[in-house]
C-alpha positions as a printed Julia matrix, in Angstrom:
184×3 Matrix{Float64}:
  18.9   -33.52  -58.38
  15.76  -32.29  -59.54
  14.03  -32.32  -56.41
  16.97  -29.66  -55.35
  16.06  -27.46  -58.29
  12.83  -27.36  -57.01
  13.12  -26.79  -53.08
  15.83  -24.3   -53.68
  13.13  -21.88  -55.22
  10.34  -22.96  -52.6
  12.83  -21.95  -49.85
  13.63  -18.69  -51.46
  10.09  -17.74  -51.59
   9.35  -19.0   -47.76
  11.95  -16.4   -46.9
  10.68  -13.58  -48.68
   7.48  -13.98  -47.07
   8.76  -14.81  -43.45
  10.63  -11.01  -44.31
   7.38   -9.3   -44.99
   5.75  -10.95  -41.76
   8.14   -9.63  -40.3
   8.43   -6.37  -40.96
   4.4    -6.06  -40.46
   4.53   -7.13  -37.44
   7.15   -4.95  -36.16
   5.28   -1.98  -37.81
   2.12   -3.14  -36.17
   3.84   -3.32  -33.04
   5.18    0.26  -32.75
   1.62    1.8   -33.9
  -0.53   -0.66  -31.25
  -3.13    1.23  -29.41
  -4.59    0.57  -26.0
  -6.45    2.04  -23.65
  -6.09    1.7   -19.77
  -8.69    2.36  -16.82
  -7.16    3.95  -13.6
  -9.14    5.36  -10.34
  -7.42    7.82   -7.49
  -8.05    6.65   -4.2
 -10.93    9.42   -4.18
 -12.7     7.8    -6.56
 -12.14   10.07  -10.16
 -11.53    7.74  -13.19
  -8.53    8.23  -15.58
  -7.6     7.2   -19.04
  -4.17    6.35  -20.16
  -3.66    5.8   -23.99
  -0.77    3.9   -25.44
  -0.05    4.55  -29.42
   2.67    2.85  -29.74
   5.66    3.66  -27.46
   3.86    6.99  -26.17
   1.42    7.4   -23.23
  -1.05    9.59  -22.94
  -3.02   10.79  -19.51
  -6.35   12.22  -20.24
  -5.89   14.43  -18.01
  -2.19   15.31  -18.9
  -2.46   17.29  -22.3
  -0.43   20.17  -22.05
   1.65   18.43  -19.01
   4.42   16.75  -17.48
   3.03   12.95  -16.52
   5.45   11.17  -14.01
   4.05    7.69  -14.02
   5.58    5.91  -10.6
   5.15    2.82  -10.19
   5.08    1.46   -6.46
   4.37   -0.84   -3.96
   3.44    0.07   -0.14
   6.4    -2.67    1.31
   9.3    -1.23   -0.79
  11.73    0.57    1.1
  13.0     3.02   -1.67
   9.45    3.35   -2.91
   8.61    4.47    0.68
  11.43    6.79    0.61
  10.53    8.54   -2.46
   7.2     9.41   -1.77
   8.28   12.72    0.2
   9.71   13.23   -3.63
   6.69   12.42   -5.72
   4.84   15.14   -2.87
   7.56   18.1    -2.63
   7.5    17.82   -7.02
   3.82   17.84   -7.48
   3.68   20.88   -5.12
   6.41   22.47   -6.65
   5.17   22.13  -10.15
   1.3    21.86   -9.57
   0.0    23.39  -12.98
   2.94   22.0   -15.22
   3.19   18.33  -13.1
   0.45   15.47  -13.03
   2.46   12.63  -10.51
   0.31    9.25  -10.89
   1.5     6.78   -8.72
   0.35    3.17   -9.29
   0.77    0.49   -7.0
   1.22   -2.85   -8.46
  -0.05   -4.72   -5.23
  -4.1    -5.67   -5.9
  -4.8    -6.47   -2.31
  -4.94   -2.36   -0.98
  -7.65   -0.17   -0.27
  -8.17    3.42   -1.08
  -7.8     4.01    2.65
  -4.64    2.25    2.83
  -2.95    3.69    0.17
  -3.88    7.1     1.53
  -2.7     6.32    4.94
   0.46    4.88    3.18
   1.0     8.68    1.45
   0.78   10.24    4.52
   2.74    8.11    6.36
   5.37    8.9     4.41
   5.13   12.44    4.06
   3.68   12.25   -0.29
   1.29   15.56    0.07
  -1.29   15.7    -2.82
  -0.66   14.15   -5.75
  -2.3    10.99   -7.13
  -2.57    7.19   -6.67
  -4.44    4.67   -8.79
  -5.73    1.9    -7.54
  -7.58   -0.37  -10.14
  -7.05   -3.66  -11.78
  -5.31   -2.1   -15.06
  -2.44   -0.71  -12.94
  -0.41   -3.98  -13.57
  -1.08   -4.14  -17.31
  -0.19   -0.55  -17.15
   3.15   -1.05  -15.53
   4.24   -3.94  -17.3
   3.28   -1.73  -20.82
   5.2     1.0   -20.03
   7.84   -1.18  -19.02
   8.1    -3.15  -22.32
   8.12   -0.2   -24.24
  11.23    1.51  -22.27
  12.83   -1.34  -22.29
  13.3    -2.55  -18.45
  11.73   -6.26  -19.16
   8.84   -7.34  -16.7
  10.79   -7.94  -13.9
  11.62   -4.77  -13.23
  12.46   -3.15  -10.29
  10.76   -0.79   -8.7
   9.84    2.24   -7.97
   9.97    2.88  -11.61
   9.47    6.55  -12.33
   8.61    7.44  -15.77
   8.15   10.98  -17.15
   6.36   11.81  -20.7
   5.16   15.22  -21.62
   2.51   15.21  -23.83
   2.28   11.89  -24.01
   6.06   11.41  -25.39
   8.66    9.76  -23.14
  11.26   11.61  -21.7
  13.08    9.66  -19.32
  12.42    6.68  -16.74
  14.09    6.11  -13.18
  14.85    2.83  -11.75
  14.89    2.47   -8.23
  15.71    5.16   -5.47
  16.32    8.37   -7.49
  17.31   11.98   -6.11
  14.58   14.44   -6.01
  16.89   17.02   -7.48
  17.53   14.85  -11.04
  14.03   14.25  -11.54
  13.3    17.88  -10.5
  15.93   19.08  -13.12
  14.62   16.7   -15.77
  10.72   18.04  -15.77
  11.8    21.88  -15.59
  13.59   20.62  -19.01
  10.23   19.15  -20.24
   8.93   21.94  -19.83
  10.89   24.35  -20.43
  12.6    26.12  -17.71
């Protein structure tokens, strides 16, 4: 009997401080910082920032940041590059498009010839190690687990997200959604 008097107050306070954890670490979780290293196939470095659920392109302030993520044997990937091109044309002082290809095994060259191919125009494509532990970030914070499919298409402006696209998306949706980023 007495041993209950006594493990009924241990418990309690066990529980209290599991709480507490708990809450810190889902506090520490939504303010986590990280930084990410990303290269164009022409060879100029970019930083992506992650405070929490927000991610920041250095060279994005000011702009609408479409993050798609890729691979070169995807069929809907292949058919959205046309897409990713005609937008970043359309929008080419408003619009930074980064593509990043989760595949580690393509050069610069290839992923070039791969935009071309597919009629993408000018707009960018990373092609560094962090590319996969930036996909798999951006897609734990939106929610899509890290299985998910691709392309993935995510849009932030000013670092905030706006909305994400899974798999083969009209042009004209995500068209309509950045001239509402920004604005128009």
């Amino acid at each position: 009997m007495r041993l209950a008097h006594l493990l009924i107050p241990l418990f309690s306070l066990t529980l209290l401080f599991q709480g507490c954890n708990k809450k810190e670490s889902s506090e520490e979780a939504l303010v986590s910082t990280s930084e990410f290293s990303l290269m164009d196939t022409q060879g100029k470095s970019y930083t992506v920032e992650k405070r929490g659920t927000n991610f920041t392109l250095d060279a994005g302030k000011d702009k609408v940041v479409l993050f798609d993520i890729f691979a070169t044997w995807c069929p809907p990937c292949q058919a959205e590059i046309r897409h990713m091109g005609n937008l970043q044309k359309k929008y080419a002082d408003d619009l930074i498009v980064m593509g990043v290809t989760i595949e580690e095994d393509k050069s610069n060259a290839e992923l070039d010839a791969f935009r071309e191919k597919f009629g993408g125009g000018n707009y960018l494509i990373a092609n560094k190690a962090d590319n996969q532990t930036l996909a798999r970030a951006i897609a734990a914070t939106i929610g899509v687990g890290q299985q998910f499919p691709i392309p993935l298409m995510v849009l932030y402006k000013n670092g905030e997200y706006v909305t994400h696209y899974s798999g083969a998306t009209q042009e004209e949706i995500i068209d309509h959604d950045i001239a509402q980023a920004l604005g128009k």
